[in-house]
C-alpha positions as a printed Julia matrix, in Angstrom:
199×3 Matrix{Float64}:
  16.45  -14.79  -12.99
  18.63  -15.58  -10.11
  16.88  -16.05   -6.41
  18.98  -12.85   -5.48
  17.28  -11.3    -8.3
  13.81  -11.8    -7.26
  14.91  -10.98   -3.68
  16.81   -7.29   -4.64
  13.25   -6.68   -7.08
  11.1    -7.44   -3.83
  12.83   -5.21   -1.55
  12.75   -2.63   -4.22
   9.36   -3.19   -4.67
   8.71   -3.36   -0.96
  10.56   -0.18   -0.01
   8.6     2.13   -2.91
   5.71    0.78   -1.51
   5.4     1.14    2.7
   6.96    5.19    2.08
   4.53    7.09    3.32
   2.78    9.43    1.5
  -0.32   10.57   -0.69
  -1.44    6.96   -1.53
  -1.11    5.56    1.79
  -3.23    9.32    3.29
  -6.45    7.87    0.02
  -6.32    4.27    1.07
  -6.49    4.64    4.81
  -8.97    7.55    4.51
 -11.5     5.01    2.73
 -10.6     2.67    5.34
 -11.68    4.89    8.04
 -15.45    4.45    6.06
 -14.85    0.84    5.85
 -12.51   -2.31    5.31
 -14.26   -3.42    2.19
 -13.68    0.68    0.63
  -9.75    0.55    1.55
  -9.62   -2.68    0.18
 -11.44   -1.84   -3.07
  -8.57    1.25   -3.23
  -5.47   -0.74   -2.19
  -6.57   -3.27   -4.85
  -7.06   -0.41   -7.96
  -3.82    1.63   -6.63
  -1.89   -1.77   -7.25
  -3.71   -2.17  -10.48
  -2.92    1.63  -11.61
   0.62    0.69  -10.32
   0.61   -2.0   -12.24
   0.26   -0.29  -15.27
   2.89    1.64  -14.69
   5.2    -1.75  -14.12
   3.92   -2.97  -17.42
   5.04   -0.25  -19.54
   8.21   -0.61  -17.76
   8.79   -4.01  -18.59
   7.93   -3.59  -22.28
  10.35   -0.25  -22.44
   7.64    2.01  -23.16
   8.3     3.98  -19.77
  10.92    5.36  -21.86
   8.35    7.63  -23.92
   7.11    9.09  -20.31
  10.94   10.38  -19.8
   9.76   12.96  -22.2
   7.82   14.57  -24.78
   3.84   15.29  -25.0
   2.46   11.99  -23.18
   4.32   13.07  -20.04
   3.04   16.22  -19.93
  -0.45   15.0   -20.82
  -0.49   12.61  -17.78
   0.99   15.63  -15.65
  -1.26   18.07  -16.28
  -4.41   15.21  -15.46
  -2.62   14.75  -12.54
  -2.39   18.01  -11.21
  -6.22   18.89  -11.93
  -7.2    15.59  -10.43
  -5.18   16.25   -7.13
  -6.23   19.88   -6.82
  -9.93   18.45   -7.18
  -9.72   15.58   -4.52
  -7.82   18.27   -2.32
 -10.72   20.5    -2.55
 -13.13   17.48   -1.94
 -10.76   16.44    1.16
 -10.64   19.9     2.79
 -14.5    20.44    2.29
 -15.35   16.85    3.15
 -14.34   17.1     6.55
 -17.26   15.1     8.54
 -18.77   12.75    5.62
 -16.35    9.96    6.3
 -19.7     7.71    7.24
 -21.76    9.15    5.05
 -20.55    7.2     1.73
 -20.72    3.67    3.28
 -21.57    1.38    0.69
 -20.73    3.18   -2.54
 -17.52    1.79   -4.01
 -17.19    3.51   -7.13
 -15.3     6.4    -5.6
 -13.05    3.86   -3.95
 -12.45    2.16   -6.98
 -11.76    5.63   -9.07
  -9.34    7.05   -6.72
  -7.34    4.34   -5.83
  -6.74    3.63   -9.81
  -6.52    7.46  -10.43
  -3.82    7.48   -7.93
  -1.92    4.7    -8.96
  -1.68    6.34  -12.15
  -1.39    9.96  -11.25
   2.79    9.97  -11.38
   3.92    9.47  -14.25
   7.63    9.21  -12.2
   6.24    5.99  -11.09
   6.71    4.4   -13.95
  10.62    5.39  -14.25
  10.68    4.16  -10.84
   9.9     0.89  -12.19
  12.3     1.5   -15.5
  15.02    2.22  -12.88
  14.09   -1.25  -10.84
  14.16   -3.29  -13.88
  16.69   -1.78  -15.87
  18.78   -2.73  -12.91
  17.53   -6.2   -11.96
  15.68   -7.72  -14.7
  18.63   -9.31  -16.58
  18.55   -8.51  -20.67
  17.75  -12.51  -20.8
  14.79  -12.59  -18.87
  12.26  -14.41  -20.2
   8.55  -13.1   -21.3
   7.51  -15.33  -18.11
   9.95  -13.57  -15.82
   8.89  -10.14  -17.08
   5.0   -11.11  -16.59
   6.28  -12.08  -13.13
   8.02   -9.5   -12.48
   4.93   -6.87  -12.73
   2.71   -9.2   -11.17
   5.16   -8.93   -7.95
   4.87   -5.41   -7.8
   1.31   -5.49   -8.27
   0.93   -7.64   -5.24
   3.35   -5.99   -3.01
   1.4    -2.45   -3.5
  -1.95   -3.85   -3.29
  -0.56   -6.35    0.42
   0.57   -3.33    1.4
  -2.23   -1.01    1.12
  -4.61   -3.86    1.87
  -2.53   -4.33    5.68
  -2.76   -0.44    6.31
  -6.16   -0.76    5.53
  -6.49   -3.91    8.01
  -4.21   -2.7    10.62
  -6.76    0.42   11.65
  -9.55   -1.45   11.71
  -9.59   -1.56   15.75
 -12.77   -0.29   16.99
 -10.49    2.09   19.16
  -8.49    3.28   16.59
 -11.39    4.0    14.08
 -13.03    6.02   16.75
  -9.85    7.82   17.43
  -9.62    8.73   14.04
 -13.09    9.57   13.34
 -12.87   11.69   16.15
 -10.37   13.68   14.13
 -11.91   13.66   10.94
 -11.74   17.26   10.23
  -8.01   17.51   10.93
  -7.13   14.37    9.03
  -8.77   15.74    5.89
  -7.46   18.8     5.5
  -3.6    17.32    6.8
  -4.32   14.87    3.3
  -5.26   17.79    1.19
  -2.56   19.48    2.09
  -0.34   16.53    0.83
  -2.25   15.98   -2.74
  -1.45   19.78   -3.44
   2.06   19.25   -2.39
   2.16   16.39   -4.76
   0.33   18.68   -7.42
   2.98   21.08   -6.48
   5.83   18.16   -7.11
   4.15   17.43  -10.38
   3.8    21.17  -11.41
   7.21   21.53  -10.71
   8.52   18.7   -12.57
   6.57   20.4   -15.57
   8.42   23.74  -15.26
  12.38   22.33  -15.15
């Protein structure tokens, strides 16, 4: 692979990973607890992420475009993102509470890496389109460890970036409103996924 190559994958990469949305709303909201949870999620979103990348790579993405896996992976997602909606909107004081338990850090940031199964023709689309039809096993390896690390730098920043004792308080302050604005965006997501289900 050509430098230009690894620079048009890494802007890919980049710009699928800074858009805002339901990942970014997880990891930040297990910041707010503390750096070590939104690091713990950044780090298993990038490895669910990864997985997606992976199957990419190796073409079996293409088995996601349709038939009963796709659906399979849907229809968790959609339960899963209705339940940590309902967990959001009820949880909307606790974010001190859990301080010191990881596991749920851990679970959603992999469960929401690996949520969308669209992810991973996001990543057949980058490839397809960069990786050239000579890479190399090497390159390919590389190529999903790249977009590992990009999600999981990302995430990990977000995570760092709020950690000003000013702008934790301002955001504990608003707890309540915070929640329920992120479970409003995993059941839009649900919706997303619902819908993609139905056409």
């Amino acid at each position: 692979m050509s430098a230009s190559d690894w620079l048009a994958l890494t802007l890919a990469c980049a710009a699928g990973a800074v858009s805002p949305g339901p990942s970014l709303a997880l990891v930040l909201r297990h910041a707010v607890i503390s750096l070590r949870q939104g690091v713990l999620c950044a780090v298993a979103h990038a490895l669910g992420v990864g997985v997606y990348a992976g199957l990419a790579v190796s073409g079996l993405a293409l088995l996601l475009q349709s038939g009963g896996l796709a659906v399979l992976v849907s229809v968790f997602g959609i339960g899963w993102l209705c339940w940590l909606a309902w967990q959001f909107w009820h949880g909307a004081s606790d974010w001190q509470q859990t301080e010191g338990h990881t596991g749920p850090a851990l679970r959603d940031g992999l469960l929401m890496g690996l949520v969308n199964p669209k992810v991973a023709l996001f990543f057949l689309a980058i490839f397809s389109a960069v990786l050239p039809a000579s890479a190399s096993t090497g390159e390919q390896v590389a190529a999903v460890a790249l977009a590992i690390l990009i999600d999981g730098a990302w995430y990990v920043l977000a995570s760092v970036l709020i950690q000003g004792r000013g702008t934790l308080a301002w955001l504990r302050q608003r707890s309540r409103l915070i929640n329920r604005l992120s479970a409003l965006i995993f059941v839009g997501l649900a919706i997303g996924l619902m819908g993609g289900l139905l056409t």
